[in-house]
Structures are given as structure tokens and as C-alpha cells.
Chimera marker file (.cmm) of the C-alpha trace (Angstrom):
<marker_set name="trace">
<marker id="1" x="78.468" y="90.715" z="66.196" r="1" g="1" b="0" radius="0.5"/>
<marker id="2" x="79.913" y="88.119" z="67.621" r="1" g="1" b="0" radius="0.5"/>
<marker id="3" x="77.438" y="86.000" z="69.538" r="1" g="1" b="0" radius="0.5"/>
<marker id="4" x="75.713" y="85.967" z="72.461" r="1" g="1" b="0" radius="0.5"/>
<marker id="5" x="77.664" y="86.379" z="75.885" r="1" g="1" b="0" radius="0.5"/>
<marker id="6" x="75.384" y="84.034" z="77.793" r="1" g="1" b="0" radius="0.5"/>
<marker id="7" x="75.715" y="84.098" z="81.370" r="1" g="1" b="0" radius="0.5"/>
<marker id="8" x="78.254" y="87.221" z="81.249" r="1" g="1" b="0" radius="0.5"/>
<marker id="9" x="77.367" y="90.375" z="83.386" r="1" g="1" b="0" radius="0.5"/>
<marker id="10" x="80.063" y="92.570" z="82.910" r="1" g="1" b="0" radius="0.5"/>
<marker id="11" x="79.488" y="95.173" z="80.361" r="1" g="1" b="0" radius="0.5"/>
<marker id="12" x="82.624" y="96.019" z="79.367" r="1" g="1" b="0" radius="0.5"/>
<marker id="13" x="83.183" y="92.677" z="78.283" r="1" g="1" b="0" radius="0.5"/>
<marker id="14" x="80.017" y="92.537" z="76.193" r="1" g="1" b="0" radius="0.5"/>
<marker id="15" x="80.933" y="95.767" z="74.809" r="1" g="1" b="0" radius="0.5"/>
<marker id="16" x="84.647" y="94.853" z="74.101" r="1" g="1" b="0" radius="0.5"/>
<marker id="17" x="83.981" y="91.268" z="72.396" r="1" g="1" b="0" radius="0.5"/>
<marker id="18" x="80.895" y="92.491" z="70.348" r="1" g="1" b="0" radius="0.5"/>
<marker id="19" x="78.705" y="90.618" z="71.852" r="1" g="1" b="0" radius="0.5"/>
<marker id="20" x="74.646" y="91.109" z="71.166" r="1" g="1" b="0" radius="0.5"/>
<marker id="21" x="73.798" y="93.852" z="73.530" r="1" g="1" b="0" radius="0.5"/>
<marker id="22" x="70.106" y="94.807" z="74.127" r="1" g="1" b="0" radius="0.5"/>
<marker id="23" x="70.600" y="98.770" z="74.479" r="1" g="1" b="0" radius="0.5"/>
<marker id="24" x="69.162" y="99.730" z="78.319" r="1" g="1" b="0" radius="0.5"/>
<marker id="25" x="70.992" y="102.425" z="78.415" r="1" g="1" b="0" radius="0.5"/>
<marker id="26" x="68.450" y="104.820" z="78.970" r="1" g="1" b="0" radius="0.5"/>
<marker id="27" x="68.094" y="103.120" z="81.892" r="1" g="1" b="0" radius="0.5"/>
<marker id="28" x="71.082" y="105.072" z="83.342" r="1" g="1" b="0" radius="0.5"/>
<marker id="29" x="68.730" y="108.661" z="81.980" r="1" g="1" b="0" radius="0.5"/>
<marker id="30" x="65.994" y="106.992" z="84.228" r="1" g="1" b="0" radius="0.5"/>
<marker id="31" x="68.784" y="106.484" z="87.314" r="1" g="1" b="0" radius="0.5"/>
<marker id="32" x="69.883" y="110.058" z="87.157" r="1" g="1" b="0" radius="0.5"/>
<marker id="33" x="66.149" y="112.030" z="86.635" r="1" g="1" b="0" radius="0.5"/>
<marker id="34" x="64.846" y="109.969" z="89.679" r="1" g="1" b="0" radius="0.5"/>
<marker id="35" x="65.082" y="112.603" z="93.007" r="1" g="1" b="0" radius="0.5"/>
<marker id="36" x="64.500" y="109.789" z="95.382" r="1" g="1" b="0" radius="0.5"/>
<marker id="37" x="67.659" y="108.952" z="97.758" r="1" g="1" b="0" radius="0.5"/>
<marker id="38" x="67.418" y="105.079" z="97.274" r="1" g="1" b="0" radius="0.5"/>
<marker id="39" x="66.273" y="103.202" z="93.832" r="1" g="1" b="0" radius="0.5"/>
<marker id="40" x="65.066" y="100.239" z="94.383" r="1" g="1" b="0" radius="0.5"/>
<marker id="41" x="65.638" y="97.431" z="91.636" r="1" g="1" b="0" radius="0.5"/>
<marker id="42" x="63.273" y="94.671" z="91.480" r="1" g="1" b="0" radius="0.5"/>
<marker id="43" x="63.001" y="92.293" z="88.496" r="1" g="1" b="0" radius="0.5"/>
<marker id="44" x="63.025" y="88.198" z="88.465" r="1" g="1" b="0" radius="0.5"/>
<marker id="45" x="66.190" y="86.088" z="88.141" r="1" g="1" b="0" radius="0.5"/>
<marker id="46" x="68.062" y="86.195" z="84.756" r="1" g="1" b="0" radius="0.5"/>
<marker id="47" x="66.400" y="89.614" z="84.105" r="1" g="1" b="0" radius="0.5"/>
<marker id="48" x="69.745" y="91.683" z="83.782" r="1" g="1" b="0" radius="0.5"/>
<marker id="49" x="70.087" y="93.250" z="87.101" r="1" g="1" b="0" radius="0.5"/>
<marker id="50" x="73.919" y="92.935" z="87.779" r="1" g="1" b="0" radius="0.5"/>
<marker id="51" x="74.636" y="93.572" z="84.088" r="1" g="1" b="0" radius="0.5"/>
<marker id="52" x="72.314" y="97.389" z="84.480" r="1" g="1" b="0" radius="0.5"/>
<marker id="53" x="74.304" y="97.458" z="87.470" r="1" g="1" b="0" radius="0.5"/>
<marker id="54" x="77.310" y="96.892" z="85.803" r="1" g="1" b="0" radius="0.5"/>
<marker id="55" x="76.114" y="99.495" z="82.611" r="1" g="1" b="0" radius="0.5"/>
<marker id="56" x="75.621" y="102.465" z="85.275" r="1" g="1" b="0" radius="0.5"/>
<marker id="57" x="78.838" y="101.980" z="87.314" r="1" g="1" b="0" radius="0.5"/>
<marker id="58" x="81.009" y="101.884" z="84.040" r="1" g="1" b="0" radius="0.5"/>
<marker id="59" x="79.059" y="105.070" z="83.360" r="1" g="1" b="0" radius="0.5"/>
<marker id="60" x="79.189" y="106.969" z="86.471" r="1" g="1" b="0" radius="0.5"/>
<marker id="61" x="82.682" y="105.441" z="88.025" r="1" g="1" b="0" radius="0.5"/>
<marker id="62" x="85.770" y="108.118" z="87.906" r="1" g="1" b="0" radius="0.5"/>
<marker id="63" x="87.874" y="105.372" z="87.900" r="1" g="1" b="0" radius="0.5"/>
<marker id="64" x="87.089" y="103.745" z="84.529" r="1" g="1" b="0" radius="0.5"/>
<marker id="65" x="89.843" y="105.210" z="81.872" r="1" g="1" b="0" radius="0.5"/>
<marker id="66" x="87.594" y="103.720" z="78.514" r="1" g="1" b="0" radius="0.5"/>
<marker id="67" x="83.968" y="104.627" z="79.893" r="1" g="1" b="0" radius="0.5"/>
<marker id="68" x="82.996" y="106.762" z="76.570" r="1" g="1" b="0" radius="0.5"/>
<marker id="69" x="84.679" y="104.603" z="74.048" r="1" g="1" b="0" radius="0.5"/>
<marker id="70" x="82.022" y="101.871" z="75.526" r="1" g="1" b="0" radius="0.5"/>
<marker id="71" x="79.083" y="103.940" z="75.184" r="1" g="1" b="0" radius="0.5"/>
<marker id="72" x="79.655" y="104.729" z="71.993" r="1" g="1" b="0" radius="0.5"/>
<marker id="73" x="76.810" y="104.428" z="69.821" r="1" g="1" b="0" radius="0.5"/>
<marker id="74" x="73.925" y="103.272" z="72.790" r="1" g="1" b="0" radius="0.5"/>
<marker id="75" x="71.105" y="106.176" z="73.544" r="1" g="1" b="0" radius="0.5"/>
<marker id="76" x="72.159" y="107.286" z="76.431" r="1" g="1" b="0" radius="0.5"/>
<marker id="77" x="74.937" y="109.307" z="74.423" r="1" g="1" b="0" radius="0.5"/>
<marker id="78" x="72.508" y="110.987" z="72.375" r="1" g="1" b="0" radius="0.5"/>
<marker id="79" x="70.795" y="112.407" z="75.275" r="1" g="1" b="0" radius="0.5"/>
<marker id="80" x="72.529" y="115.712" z="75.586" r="1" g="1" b="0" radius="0.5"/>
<marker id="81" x="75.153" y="117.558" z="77.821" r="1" g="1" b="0" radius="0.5"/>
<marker id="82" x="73.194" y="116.962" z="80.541" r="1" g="1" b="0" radius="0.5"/>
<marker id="83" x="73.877" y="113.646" z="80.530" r="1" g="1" b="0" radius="0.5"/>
<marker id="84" x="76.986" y="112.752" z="78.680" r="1" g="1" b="0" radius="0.5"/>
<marker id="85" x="78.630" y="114.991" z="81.510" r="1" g="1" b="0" radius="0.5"/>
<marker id="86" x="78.302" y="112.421" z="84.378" r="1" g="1" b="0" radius="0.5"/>
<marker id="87" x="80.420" y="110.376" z="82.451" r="1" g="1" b="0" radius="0.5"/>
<marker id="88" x="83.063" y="109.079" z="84.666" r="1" g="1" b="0" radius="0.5"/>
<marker id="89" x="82.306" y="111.815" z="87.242" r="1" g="1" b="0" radius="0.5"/>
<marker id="90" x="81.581" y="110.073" z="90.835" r="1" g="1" b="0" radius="0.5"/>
<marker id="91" x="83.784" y="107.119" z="92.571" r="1" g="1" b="0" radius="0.5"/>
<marker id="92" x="81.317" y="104.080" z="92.417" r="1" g="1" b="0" radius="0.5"/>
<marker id="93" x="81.944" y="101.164" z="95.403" r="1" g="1" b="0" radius="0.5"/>
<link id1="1" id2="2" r="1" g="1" b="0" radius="0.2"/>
<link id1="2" id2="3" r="1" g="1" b="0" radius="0.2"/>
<link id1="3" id2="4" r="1" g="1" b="0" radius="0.2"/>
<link id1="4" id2="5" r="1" g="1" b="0" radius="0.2"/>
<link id1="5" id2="6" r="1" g="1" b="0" radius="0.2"/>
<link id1="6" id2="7" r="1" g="1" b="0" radius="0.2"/>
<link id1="7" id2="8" r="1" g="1" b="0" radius="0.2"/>
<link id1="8" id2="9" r="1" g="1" b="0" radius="0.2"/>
<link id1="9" id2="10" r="1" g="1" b="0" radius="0.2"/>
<link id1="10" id2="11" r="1" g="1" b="0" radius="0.2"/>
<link id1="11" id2="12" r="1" g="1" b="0" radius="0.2"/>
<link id1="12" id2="13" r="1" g="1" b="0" radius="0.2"/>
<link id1="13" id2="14" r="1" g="1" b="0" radius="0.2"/>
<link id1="14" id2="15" r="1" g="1" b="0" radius="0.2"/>
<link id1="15" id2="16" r="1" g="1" b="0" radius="0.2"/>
<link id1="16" id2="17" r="1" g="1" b="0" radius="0.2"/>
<link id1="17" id2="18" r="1" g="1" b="0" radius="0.2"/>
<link id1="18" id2="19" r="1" g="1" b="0" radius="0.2"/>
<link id1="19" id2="20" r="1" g="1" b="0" radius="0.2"/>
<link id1="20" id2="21" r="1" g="1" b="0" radius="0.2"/>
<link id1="21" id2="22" r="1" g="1" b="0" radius="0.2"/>
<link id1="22" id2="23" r="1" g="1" b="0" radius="0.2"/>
<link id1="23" id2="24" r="1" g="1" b="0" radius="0.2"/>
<link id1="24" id2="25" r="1" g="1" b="0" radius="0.2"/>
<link id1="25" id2="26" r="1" g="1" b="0" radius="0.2"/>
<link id1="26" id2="27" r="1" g="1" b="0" radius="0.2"/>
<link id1="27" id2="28" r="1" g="1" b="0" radius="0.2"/>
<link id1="28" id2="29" r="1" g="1" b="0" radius="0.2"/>
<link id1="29" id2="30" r="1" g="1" b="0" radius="0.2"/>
<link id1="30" id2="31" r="1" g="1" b="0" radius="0.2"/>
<link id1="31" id2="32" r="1" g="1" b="0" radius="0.2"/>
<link id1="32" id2="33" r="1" g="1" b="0" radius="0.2"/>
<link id1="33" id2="34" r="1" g="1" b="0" radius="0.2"/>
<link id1="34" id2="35" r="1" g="1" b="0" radius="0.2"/>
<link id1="35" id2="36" r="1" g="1" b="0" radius="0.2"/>
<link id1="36" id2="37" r="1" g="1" b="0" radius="0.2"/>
<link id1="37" id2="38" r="1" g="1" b="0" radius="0.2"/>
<link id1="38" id2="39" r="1" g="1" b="0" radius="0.2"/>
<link id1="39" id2="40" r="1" g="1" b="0" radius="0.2"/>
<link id1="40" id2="41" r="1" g="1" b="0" radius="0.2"/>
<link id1="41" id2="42" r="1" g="1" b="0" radius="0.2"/>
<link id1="42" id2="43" r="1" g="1" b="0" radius="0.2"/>
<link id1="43" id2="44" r="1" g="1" b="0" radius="0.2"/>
<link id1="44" id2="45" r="1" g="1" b="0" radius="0.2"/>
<link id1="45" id2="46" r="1" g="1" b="0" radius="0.2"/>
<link id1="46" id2="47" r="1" g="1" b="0" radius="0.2"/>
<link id1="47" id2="48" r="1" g="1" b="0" radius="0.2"/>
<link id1="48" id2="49" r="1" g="1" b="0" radius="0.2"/>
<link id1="49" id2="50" r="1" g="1" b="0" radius="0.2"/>
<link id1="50" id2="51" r="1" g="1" b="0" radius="0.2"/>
<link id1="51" id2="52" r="1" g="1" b="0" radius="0.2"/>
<link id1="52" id2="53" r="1" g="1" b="0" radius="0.2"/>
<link id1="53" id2="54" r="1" g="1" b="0" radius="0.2"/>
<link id1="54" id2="55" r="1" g="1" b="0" radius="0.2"/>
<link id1="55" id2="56" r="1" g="1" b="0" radius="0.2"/>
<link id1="56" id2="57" r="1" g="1" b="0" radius="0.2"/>
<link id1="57" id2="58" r="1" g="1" b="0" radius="0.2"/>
<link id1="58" id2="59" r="1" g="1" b="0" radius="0.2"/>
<link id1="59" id2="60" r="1" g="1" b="0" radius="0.2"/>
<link id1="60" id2="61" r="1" g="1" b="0" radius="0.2"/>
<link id1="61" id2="62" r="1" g="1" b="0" radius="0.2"/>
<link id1="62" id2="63" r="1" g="1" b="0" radius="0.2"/>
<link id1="63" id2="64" r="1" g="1" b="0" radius="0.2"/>
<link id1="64" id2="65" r="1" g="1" b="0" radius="0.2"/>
<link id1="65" id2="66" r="1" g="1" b="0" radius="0.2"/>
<link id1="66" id2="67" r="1" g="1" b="0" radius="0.2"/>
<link id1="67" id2="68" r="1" g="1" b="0" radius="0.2"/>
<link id1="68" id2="69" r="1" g="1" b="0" radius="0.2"/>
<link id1="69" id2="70" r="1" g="1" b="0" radius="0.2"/>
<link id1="70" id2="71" r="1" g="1" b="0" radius="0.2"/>
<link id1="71" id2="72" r="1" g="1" b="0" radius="0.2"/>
<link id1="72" id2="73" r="1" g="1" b="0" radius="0.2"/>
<link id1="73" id2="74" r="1" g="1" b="0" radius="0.2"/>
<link id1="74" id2="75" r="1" g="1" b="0" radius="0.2"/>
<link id1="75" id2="76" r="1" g="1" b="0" radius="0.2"/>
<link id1="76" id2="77" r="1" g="1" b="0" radius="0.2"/>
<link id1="77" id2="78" r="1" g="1" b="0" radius="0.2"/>
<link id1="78" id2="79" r="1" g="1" b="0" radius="0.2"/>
<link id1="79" id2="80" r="1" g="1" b="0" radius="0.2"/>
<link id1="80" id2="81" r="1" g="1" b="0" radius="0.2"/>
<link id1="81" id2="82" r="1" g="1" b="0" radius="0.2"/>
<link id1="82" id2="83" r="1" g="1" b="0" radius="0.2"/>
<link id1="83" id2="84" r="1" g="1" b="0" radius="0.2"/>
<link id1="84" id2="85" r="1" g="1" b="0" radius="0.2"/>
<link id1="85" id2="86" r="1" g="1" b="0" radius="0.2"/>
<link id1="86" id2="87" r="1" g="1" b="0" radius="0.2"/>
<link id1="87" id2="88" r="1" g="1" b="0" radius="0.2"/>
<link id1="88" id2="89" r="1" g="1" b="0" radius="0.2"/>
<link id1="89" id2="90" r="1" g="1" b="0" radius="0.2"/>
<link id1="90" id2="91" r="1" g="1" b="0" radius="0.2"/>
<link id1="91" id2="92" r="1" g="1" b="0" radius="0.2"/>
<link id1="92" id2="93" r="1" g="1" b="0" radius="0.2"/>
</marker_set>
């Protein structure tokens, strides 16, 4: 590992310098089983918002060439087809 990447939200970069790197992936499983139309995130300030934000539009965006390479290792991989299969499937804004 190479250290902590304080005050950096983009997780490709954490990924890509080997930064420490709480795994929330799962949070992306939670993202994709919830029906509702709208998810609302709530948390305090310096909670990791924009970096989950970050985590689930590497995940989901079509354009992002490396997306599995980045996942590599994290839970949400080792959730099944069912997941694993969104990878890089939807345009993300």
C-alpha cells in the first residue's frame, strides 16, 4: 500500500496509486437491488459520498475502458453474473 490518499475522491486514482481503500463496494450490490426510481444519499461531510459516487460510475459507465481491472479483488466481483455483468454497461452523466 502506499498511503493514504487524503482528501482524494476519485477512485480510480486510489485504485491506480495503491492507496488504502476501505472496500464499499457492495455498496454498488445495494445501488442495483434497490427498485426505487431515486436513491437518496445522505451521510455527514467527509463521509465518502463523492468517492461511492465515484466507485458506482466507474462501475456502471460504458465509457470507462479499465473498469474491471479496478475492481479487481473488492466484493462486489465476487457477487456473481448478476452483477459483474453491469460492468461498464450504461452511459453515466
Amino acid at each position: 500500500m502506499q498511503g493514504i490518499g487524503i482528501g482524494e475522491s476519485d477512485f480510480k486514482i486510489l485504485r491506480a496509486k495503491d492507496f488504502y481503500f476501505i472496500d464499499k463496494s457492495l455498496f454498488i450490490k445495494h445501488i442495483l437491488d434497490n427498485s426505487s426510481k431515486i436513491a437518496l444519499i445522505t451521510r455527514p461531510r467527509r463521509f465518502g459520498k463523492t468517492l461511492n459516487m465515484s466507485m458506482l460510475r466507474h462501475f456502471l459507465d460504458c465509457n470507462q475502458k479499465d473498469s474491471r481491472k479496478l475492481f479487481e479483488g473488492l466484493k462486489i466481483m465476487e457477487q456473481g453474473k448478476k452483477y459483474t455483468e453491469k460492468l461498464g454497461a450504461y452511459p453515466c452523466i
